[in-house]
C-alpha positions as CSV (number, residue, x, y, z in Angstrom):
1,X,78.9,45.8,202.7
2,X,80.6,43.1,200.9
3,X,83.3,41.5,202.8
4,X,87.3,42.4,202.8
5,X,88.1,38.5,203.0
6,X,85.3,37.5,200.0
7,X,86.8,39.8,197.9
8,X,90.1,38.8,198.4
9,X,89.5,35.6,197.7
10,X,88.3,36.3,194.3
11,X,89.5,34.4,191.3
12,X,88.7,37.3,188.9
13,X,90.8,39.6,191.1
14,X,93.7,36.9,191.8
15,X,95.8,39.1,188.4
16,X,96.0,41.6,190.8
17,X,97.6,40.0,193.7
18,X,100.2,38.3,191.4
19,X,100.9,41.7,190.1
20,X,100.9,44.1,193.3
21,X,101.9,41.6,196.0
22,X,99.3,40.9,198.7
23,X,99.8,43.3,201.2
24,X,98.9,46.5,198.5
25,X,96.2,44.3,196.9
26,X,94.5,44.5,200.5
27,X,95.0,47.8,200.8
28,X,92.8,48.4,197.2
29,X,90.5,46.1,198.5
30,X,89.9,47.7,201.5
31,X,90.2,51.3,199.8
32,X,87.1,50.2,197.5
33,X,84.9,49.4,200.4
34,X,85.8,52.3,202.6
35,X,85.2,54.4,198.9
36,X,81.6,52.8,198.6
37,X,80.8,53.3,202.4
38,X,80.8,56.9,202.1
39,X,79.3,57.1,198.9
40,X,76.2,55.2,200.6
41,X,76.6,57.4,204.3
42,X,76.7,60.8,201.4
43,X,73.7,60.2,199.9
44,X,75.4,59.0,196.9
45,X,73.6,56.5,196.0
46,X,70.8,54.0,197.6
47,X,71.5,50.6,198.1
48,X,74.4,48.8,199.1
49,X,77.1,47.7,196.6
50,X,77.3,44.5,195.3
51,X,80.6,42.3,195.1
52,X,81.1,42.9,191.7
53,X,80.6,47.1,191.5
54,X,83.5,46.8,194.5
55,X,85.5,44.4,192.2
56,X,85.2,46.6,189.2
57,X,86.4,49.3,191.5
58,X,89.7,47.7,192.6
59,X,90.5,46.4,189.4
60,X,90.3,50.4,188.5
61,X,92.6,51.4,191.4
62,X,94.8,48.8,190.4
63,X,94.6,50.2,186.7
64,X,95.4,53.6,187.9
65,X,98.2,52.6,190.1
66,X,100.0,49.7,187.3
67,X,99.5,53.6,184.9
68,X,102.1,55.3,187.4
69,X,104.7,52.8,186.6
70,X,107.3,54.0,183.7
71,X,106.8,51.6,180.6
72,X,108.3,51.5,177.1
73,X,106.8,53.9,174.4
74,X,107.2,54.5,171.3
75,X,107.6,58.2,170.4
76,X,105.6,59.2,167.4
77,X,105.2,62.8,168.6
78,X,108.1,64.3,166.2
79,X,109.5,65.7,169.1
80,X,113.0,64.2,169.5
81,X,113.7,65.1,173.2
82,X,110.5,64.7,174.8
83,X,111.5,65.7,178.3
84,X,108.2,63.3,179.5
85,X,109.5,60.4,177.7
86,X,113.2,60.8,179.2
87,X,115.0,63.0,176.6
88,X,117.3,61.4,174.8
89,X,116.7,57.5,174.1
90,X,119.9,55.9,174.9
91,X,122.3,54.5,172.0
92,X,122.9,50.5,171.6
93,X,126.5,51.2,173.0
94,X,125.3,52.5,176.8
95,X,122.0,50.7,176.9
96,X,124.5,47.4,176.3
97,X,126.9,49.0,178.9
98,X,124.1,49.6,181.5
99,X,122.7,45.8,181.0
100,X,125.9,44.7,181.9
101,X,126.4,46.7,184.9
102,X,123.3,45.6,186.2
103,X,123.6,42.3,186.4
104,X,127.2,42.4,188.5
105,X,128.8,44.5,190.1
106,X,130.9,47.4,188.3
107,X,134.7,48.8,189.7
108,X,132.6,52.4,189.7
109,X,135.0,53.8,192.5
110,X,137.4,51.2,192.7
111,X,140.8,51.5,191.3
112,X,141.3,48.0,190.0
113,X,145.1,48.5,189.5
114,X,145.7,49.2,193.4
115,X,142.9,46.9,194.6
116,X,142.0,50.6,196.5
117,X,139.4,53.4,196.2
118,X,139.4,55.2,193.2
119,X,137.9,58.7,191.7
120,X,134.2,58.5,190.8
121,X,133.4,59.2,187.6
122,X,136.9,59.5,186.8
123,X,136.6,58.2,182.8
124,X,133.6,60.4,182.4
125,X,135.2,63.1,184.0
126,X,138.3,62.5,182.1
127,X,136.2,62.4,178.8
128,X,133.8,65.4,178.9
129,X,136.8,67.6,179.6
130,X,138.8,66.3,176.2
131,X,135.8,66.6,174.1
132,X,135.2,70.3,175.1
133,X,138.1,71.3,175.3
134,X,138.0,72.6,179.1
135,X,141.0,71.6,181.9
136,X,138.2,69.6,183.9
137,X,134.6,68.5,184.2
138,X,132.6,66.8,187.1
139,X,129.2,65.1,186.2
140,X,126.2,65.2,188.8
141,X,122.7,64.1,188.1
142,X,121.5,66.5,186.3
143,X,121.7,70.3,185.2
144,X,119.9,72.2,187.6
145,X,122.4,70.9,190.6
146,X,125.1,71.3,188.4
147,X,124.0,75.0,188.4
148,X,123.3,75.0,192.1
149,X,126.8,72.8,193.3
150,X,128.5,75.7,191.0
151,X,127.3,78.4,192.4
152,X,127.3,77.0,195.8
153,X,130.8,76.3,195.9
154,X,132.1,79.7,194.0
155,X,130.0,82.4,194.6
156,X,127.8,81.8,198.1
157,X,127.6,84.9,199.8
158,X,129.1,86.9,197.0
159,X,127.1,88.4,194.2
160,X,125.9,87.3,190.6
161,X,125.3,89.6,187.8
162,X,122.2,87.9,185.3
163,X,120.7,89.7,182.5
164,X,116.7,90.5,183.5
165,X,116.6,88.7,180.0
166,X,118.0,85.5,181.5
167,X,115.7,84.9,184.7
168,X,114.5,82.2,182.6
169,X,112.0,79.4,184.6
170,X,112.3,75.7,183.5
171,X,110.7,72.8,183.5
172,X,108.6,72.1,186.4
173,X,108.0,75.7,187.6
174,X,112.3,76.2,189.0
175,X,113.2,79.6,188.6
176,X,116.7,80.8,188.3
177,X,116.4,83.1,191.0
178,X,115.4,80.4,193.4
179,X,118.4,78.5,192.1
180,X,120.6,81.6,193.2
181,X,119.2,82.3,196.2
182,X,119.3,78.1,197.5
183,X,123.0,78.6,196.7
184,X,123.6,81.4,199.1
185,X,124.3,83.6,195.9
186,X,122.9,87.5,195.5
187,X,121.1,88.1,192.3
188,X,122.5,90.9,190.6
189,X,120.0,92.1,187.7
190,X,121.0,94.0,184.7
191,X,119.5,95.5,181.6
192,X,116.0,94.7,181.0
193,X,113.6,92.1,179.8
194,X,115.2,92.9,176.0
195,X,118.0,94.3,175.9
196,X,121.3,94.0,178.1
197,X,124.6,95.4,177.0
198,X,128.2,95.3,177.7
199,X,127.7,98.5,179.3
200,X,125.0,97.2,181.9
201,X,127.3,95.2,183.0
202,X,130.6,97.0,183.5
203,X,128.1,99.4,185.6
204,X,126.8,96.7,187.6
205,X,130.6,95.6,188.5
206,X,131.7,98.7,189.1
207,X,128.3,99.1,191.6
208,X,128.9,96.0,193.5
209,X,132.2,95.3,194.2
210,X,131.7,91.9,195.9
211,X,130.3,90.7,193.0
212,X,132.4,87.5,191.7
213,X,130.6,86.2,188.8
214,X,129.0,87.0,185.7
215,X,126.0,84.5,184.8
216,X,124.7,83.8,181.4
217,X,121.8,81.7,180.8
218,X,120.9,80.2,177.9
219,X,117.5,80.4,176.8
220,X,116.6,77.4,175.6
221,X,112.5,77.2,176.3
222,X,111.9,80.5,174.0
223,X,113.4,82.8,171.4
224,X,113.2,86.7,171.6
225,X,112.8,88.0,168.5
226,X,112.9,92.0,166.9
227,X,113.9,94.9,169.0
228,X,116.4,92.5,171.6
229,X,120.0,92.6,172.1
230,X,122.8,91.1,174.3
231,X,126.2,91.3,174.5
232,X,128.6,88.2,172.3
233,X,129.6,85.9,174.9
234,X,133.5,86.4,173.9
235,X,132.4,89.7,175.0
236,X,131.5,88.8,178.4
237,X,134.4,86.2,178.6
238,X,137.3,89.7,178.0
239,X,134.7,91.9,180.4
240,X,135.2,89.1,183.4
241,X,139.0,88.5,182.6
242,X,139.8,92.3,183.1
243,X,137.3,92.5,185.8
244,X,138.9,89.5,187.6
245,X,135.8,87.7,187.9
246,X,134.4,84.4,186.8
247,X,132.0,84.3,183.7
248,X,129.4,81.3,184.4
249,X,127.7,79.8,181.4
250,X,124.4,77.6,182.0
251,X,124.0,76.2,178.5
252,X,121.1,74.1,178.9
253,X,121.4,71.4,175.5
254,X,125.3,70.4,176.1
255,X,125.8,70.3,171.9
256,X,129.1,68.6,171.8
257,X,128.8,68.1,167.7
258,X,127.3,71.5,165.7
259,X,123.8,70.2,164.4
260,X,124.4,72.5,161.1
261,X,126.2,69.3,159.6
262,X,121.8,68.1,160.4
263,X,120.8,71.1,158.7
264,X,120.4,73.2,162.3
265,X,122.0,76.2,162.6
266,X,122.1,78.2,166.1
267,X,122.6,75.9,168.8
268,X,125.8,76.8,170.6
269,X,128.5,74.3,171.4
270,X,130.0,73.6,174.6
271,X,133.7,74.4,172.9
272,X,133.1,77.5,171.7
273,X,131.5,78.2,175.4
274,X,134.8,77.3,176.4
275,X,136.5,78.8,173.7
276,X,135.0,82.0,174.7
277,X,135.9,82.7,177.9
278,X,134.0,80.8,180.5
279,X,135.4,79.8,183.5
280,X,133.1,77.2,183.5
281,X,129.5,75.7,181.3
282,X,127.1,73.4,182.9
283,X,124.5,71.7,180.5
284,X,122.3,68.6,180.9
285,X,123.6,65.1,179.1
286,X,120.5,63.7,178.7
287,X,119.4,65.9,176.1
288,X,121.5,67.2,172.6
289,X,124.1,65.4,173.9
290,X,122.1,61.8,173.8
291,X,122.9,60.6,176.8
292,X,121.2,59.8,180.4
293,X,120.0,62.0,182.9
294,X,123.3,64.2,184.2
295,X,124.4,67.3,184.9
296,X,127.9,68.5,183.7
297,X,130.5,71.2,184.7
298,X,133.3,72.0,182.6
299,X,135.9,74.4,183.1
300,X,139.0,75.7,184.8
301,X,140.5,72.9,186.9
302,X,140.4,75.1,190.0
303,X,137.0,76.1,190.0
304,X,136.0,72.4,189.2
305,X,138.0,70.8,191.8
306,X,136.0,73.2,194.7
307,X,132.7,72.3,193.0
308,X,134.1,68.5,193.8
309,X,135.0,69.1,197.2
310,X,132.3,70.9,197.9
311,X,129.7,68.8,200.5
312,X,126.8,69.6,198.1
313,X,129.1,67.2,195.7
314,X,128.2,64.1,197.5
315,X,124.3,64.6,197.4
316,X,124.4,65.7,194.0
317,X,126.5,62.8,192.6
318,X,125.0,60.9,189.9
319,X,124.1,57.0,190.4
320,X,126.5,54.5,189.0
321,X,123.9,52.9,186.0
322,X,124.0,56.7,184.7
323,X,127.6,56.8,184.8
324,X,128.1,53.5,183.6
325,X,125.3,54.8,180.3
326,X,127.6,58.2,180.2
327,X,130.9,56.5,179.6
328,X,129.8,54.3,176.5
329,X,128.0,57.5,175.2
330,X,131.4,59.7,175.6
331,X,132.9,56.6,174.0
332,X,131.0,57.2,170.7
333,X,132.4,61.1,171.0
334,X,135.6,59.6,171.5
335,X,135.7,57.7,168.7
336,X,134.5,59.5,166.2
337,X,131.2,57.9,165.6
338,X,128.5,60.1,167.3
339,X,126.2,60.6,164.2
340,X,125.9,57.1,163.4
341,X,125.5,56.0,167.3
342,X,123.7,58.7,169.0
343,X,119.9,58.3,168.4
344,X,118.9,61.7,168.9
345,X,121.5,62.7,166.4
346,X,121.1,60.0,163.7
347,X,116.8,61.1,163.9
348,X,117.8,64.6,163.8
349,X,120.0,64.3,160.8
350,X,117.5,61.6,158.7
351,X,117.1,62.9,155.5
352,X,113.0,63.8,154.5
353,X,113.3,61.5,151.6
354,X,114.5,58.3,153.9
355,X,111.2,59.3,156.5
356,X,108.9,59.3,153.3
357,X,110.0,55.5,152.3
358,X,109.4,54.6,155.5
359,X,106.2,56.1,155.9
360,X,105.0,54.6,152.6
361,X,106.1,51.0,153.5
362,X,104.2,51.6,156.5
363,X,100.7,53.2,154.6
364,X,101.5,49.5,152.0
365,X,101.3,47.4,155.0
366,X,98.2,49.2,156.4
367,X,96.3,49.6,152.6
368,X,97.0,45.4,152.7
369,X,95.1,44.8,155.6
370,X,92.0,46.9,154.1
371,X,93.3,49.8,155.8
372,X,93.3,53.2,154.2
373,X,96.1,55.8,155.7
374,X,98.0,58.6,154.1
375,X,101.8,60.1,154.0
376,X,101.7,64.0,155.1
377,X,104.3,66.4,155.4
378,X,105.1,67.6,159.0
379,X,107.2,69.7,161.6
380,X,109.2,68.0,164.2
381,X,111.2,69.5,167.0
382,X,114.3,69.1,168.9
383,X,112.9,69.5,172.5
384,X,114.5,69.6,175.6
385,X,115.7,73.3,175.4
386,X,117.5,72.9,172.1
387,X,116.5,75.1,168.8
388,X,113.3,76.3,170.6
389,X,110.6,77.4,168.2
390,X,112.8,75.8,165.4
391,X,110.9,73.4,163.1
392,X,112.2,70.6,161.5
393,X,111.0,69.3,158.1
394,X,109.5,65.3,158.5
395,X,106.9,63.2,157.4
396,X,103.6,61.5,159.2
397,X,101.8,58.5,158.6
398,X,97.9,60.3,158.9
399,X,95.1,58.1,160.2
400,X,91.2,59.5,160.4
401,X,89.2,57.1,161.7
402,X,85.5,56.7,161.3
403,X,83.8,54.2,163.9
404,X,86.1,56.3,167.0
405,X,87.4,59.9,167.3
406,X,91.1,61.0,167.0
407,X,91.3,61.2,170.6
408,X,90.0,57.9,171.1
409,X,92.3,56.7,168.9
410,X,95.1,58.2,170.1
411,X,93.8,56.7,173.9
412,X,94.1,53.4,172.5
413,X,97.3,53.6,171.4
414,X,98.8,55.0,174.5
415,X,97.1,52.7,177.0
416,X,98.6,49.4,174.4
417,X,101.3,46.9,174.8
418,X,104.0,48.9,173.2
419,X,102.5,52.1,174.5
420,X,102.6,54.7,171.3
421,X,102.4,58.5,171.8
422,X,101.2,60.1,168.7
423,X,99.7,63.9,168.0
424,X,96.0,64.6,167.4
425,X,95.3,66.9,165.4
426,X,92.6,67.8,162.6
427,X,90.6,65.0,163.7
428,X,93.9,63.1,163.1
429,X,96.4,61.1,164.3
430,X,99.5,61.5,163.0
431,X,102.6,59.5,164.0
432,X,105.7,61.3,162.9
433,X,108.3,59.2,161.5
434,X,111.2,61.1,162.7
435,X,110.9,59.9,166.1
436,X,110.3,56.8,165.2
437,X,113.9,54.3,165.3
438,X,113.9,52.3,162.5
439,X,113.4,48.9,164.4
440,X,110.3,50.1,166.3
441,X,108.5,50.0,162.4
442,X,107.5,46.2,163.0
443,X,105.9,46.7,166.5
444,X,104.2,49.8,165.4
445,X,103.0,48.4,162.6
446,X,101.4,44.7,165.1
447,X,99.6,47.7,167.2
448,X,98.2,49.7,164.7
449,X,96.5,46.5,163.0
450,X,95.1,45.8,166.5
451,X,93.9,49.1,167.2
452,X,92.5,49.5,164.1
453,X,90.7,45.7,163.8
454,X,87.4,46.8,164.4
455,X,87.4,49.6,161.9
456,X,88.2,47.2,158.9
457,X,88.5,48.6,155.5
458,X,86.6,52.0,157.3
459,X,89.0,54.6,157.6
460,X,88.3,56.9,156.1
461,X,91.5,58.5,153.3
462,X,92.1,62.1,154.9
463,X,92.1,65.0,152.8
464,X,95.2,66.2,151.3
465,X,97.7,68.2,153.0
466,X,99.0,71.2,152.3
């Protein structure tokens, strides 16, 4: 078998080591020979390896390893909260706030003015509760332990009364129920897959009278549509006053600006939430809300302040760069200037017109080069939960190529240096300019020559849309 110390010593493999540090790029060395070993000892195949088939197999283990590291992309899948990309892209204002805090240190739980230990999060804190209009907020890292540290610390033991039509799973296979029942809560269904009204639930009170909350989930992965019904949340919100209990609203998106001034109707806000009744909301900040990865409760200041105390609070806490990104993107809210500084909102409220001048600048630059490509109308989507099923009008630069598939296409552009994430479809790839900020155009345009180099002036002009 070739030798550990031969390969090592490789000058063709030497990228590696300078890449992965030389204690892992032994470990790939060695984890190629072992792999070849019993391949031969299997029956696999009939002579021993030579020193480059191993080589070519660690520089493909080194590959698949450097592929697991999170790199930049650009998003040209029209889909403005791509939950695998990170949701939200963060504005200039936070990703210049975050740069800053981390190359110093940051007064995240000092109070500067004492010289002693100050509140955590206290600005963000301070902030979400002002722009929604509730008596307090706490931020954690992200929505599913806001949901959890709530429920933990108000209703453990006690029960919780969720619509059948609410037992909604998320992302990554976590079920409400399992949520309830980690927080020591008992699931109290009502109505049915469909249809839940008031009356389900006054009967499920007056069945259980340990029950302490009322629970309404948004459902933010799908839409029902024809023959449902559910009770208006102001409803719920006089039901749980007169009842003396709490009415707990998981909204999922965190809209703290209504997206019909982008055209978008049906997304709820976090005031009216609170304007309805809730005693308190939790929703995630990394998505409508365009900022990074948190988890906020807002709400009555008691029920807030024994969510904080709680000990859950401590493991839950969010990390100071998030805070740090969170408080220049409330700052945007604060000031008025949310639309102009919050990507996700600026893409989602780009006009169809501007998306088609850019997409013809780009199919200009492409038809220069020898390059045939083609403007299509498209759908893009919100993502993340917000205005599922909900298209939004947009426009595609369409390539078909001729010498490669689509897919292969759309393989080369992913595994490039800036990564790009298109859609393939119709023996297509189409890069959706909605997703697409404004000074990623250049860079795009550099890779797209480069991927395309080979094919010359032989793309072929796809057929017209419809």
């Amino acid at each position: 078998m070739p030798r550990v110390d031969r390969l090592l010593a490789r000058e063709d493999l030497q990228p590696i080591r300078e890449q992965v540090g030389p204690a892992l790029f032994a470990e790939l060395v060695r984890a190629a020979i072992d792999a070849a070993r019993r391949a031969l000892l299997a029956g696999q195949r009939a002579v021993v390896p030579t020193d480059d088939e191993v080589s070519a197999d660690v520089l493909e283990r080194a590959a698949r390893f450097a592929s697991g590291r999170a790199r930049p992309v650009i998003n040209a899948t029209g889909v403005l909260l791509h939950t695998n990309l990170g949701r939200a892209p963060l504005s200039e204002r936070a990703a210049a706030a975050v740069r800053g805090a981390m190359q110093g240190y940051s007064s995240i739980e000092l109070d500067l003015e004492t010289g002693k230990r100050g509140r955590r999060a206290g600005f963000v804190d301070e902030a979400l509760a002002s722009v929604s209009g509730a008596e307090a907020a706490l931020v954690v890292n992200n929505c599913a332990a806001a949901v959890l540290l709530l429920l933990s610390a108000t209703a453990s033991g006690r029960g919780v009364i969720v619509s059948r039509g609410e037992l909604v799973e998320i992302g990554g296979g976590f079920r409400v129920p399992d949520v309830m029942a980690q927080s020591g809560a008992r699931l109290i269904e009502v109505g049915t897959t469909n249809k839940t009204r008031l009356a389900d639930y006054e009967r499920a009170l007056d069945e259980h009278p340990d029950a302490v909350a009322i629970l309404r989930v948004h459902q933010g992965n799908f839409r029902q549509l024809g023959f449902v019904e559910r009770p208006a949340l102001a409803d719920l919100g006089a039901l749980a006053a007169s009842r003396g209990v709490m009415l707990l609203k998981d909204l999922g998106g965190g809209a703290l600006v209504d997206l019909a001034q982008a055209g978008f109707v049906g997304e709820p806000l976090v005031t009216d939430c609170v304007a309805a009744g809730c005693t308190a909301v939790t929703f995630s900040t990394d998505k409508v809300l365009g900022g990074p990865q948190g988890g906020a409760l807002v709400g009555a200041r008691d029920v807030i302040e024994r969510a904080r105390r709680h000990p859950l609070a401590r493991a839950l806490r969010a990390g100071r760069l998030p805070i740090v990104a969170l408080e220049a993107t409330l700052e945007s809210y604060l000031l008025g200037r949310a639309w102009q500084e919050i990507p996700a909102l600026a893409m989602a409220k780009a006009s169809v017109g501007e998306l088609a001048a850019r997409v013809d600048g780009w199919v200009a630059e492409l038809s220069a080069r020898g390059l045939d490509a083609e403007r299509v109308d498209s759908e893009a989507e919100m993502g993340g939960g917000t205005l599922a099923a909900r298209a939004i009008p947009s426009v595609a630069l369409a390539l078909t190529p001729r010498s490669m598939s689509a897919g292969e296409l759309g393989r080369s552009l992913r595994l490039g240096a800036p990564a790009i994430l298109a859609r393939v479809q119709d023996a297509r790839v189409l890069l959706d300019a909605r997703t697409i900020r404004p000074e990623e155009g250049p860079p795009l345009m550099l890779r797209l020559f480069e991927a395309l180099a080979p094919e010359g002036s032989s793309l072929s002009r796809p057929a017209e849309s419809s």
